[in-house]
N, C-alpha and C positions, 0 to 999 in steps of 0.2 A: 246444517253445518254444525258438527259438535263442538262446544265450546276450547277445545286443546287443537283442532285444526284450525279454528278462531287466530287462537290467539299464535300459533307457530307463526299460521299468515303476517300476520302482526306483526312479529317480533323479527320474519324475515324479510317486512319492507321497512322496517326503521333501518335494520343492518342496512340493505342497497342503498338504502338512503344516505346513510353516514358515510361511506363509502365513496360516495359522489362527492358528498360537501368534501371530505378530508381523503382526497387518493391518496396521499403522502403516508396516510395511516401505519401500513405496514414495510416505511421505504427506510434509509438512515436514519440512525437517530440523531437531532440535530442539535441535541446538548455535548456530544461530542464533537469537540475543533482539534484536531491532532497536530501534533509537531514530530515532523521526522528529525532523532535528534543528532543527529547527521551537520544539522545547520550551526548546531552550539557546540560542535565534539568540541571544541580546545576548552571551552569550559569544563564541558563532563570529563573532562581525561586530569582534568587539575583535580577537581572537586563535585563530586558529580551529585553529594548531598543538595550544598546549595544550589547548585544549576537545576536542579527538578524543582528546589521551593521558587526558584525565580520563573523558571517555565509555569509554573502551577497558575505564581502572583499575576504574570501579563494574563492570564485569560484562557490558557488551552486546560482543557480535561481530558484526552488522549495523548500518546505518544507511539509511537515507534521508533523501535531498539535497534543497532546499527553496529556492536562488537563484537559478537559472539563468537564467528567463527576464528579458528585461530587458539584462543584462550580458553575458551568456553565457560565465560564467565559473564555476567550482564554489569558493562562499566565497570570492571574488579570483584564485583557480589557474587557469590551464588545464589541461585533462583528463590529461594527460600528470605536471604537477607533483601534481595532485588525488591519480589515484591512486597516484604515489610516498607519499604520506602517510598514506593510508588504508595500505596496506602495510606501512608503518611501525610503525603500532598493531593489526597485527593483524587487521585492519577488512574488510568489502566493501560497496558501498555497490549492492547488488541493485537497487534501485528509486529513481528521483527524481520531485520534484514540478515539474509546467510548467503554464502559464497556455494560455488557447484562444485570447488575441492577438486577440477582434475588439474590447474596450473601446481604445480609443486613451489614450496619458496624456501631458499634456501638447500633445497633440495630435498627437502621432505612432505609429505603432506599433512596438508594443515588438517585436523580435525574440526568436528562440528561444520561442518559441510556436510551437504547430499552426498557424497560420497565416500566420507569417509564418519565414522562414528556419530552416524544420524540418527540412531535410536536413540543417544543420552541426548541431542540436543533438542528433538522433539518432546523426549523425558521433561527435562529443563525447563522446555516453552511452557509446557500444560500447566506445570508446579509453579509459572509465573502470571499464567491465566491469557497466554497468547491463544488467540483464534487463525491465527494467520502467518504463516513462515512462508514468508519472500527470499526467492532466489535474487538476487540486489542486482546482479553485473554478472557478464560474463567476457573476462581479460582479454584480449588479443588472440594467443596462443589455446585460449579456450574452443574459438569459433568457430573457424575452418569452415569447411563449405555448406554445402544444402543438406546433403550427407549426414556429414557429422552432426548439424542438427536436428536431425532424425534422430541420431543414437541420445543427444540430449535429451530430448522429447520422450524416449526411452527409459532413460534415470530419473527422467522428472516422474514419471508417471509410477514407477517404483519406491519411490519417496513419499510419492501421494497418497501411496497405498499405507505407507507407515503413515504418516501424519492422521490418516484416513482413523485409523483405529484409536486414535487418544481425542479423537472430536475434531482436529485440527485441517483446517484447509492450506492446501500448496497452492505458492503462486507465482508468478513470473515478472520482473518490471523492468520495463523496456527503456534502453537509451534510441539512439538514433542511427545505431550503426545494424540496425536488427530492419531497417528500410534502405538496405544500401542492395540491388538487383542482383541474383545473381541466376543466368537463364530464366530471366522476365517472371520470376518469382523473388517474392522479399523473405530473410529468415522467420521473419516476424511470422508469417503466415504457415510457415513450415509448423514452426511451434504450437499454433494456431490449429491446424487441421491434424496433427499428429500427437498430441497430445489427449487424452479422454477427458471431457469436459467437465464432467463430476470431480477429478481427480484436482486438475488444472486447473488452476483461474489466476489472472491476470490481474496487476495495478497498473492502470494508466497513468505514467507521467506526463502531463498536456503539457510541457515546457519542450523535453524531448519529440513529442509527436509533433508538436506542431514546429521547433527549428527543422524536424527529417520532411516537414514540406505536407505533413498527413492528415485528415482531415477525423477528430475524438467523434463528431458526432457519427459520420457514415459507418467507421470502423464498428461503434455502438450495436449499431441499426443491422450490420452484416453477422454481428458475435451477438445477439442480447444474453445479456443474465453472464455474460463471464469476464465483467470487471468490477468486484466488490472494490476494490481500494482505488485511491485514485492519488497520486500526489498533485496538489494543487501549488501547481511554480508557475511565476509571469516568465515572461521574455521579453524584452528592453526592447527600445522603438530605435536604436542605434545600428546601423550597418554590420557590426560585431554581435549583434541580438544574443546581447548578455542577460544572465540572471536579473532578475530585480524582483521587489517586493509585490504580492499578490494586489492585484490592481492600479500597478503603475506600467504596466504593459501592454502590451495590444492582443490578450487572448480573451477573448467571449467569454467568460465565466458563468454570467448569467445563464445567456445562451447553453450553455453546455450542461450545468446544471440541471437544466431542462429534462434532460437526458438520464437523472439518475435512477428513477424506478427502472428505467428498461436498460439498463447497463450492471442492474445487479448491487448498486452501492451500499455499504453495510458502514465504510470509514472513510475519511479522509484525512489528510496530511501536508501541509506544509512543508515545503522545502525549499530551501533558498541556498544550492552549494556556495556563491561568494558572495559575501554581503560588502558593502560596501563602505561600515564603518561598524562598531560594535553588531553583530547577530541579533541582540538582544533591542536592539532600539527595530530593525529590519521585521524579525517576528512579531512587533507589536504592532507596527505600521501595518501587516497581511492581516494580523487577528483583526482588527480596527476594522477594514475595507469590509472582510469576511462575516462580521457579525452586522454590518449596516447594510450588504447587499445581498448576502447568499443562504444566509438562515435566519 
């Protein structure tokens, strides 16, 4: 045996070897704790300087972004001042939230949506160093039936092909009304199977999944690889299974975690839409639980 097939041997059983000890190797990075900041808007809409030093101060080093469409402005900035600021605190803002732009408000449509002036807001994202633009919601008058989420699934995939081109991945996050039947098929699944998977990838909200009754890890096991994001919200142990703080609920986190190599995970996210007395005491309580059990 020559000594350079020696050593390849070598050098490619230390690799399997590390590989084994540390699967996690090449999973999320787990210096990033993100905050969707969705949870503090009344802050960031006062003062969104401070609200980022104080998001920074409790402990997160990600965020994700939640104003875009409509304005097409990041909290009042544009993309260039945005991410001077996030920089500032230490911060990256991996992923933001966009609207799908076909409800009209006011009677116009809003821009910086998939469908309508999606080019400057992908522009925008890249210039702020987003990897991920989330479709957030989709309204009422948006939904319609199996159908029409077909044609959605259509525009999504079209968008993904823009986002596609400046490095950026499309994605979809789900509330609870995307598991609501209709001809013993869910929307959710629509989106899911009509959608091209390279284009499309999904954020699991486990607060949503689990009030529409559904179960993060099977769904995992049936999709792998097409939920990098995940919004990490509890659900409250009360008949009304309200919001609460990450670890005062009854959802498996551990458990579910488990789950994040074969589910694709790249980020994660806090969200808490009502908190129950300042935001900012709420998000410390999830960072707290999340840095002593999950990473």
């Amino acid at each position: 045996m020559t000594t350079t097939r020696r050593s390849f041997l070598k050098t490619s059983a230390l690799l399997s070897a590390g590989l084994l000890a540390a699967p996690n190797l090449f999973a999320y990075d787990k210096k990033y704790i993100g905050l969707q900041l969705y949870t503090v808007r009344d802050a960031m809409s006062k003062d969104p300087v401070a609200s980022l030093a104080k998001v920074a101060q409790v402990g997160y080093t990600s965020v994700e972004g939640a104003t875009y469409t409509g304005n097409e402005l990041f909290y009042g900035m544009d993309s260039k001042a945005f991410k001077a600021l996030l920089k500032q605190n230490g911060l990256i803002m991996p992923s933001a939230h966009y609207r799908l732009g076909e409800e009209q408000v006011n009677g116009a449509s809003q821009k910086g949506t998939i469908l309508n002036d999606w080019e400057k807001a992908v522009s925008d994202a890249a210039e702020v160093g987003v990897k991920y633009m989330v479709c957030a919601y989709l309204s009422t008058p948006e939904r319609g039936n199996l159908d029409h989420y077909k044609k959605i699934a259509e525009d999504f995939n079209k968008a993904g092909e823009i986002c596609k081109k400046s490095g950026i991945q499309l994605c979809y996050h789900n509330h609870d009304f995307e598991f609501i039947q209709e001809n013993g098929k869910y929307p959710y699944e629509i989106l899911l199977a009509a959608t091209d998977k390279n284009l499309v990838k999904f954020e699991i909200d486990l607060y949503w999944l689990t009030k529409a009754n559904q179960d993060p890890i099977a769904l995992i096991n049936k999709h792998p690889g097409r939920f990098p994001l995940w919004h990490v919200k509890d659900l409250d142990k009360t008949p009304e299974r309200k919001f609460t703080e990450v670890g005062n609920g009854i959802i498996d986190f551990k458990k579910i975690f488990t789950q994040a190599d074969k589910a694709g995970l790249k980020y994660f996210f806090v969200e808490q839409d009502v908190c129950p007395g300042d935001p900012f005491d709420s998000i410390t309580q999830s960072i707290t639980y999340i840095k002593k059990n999950l990473v």
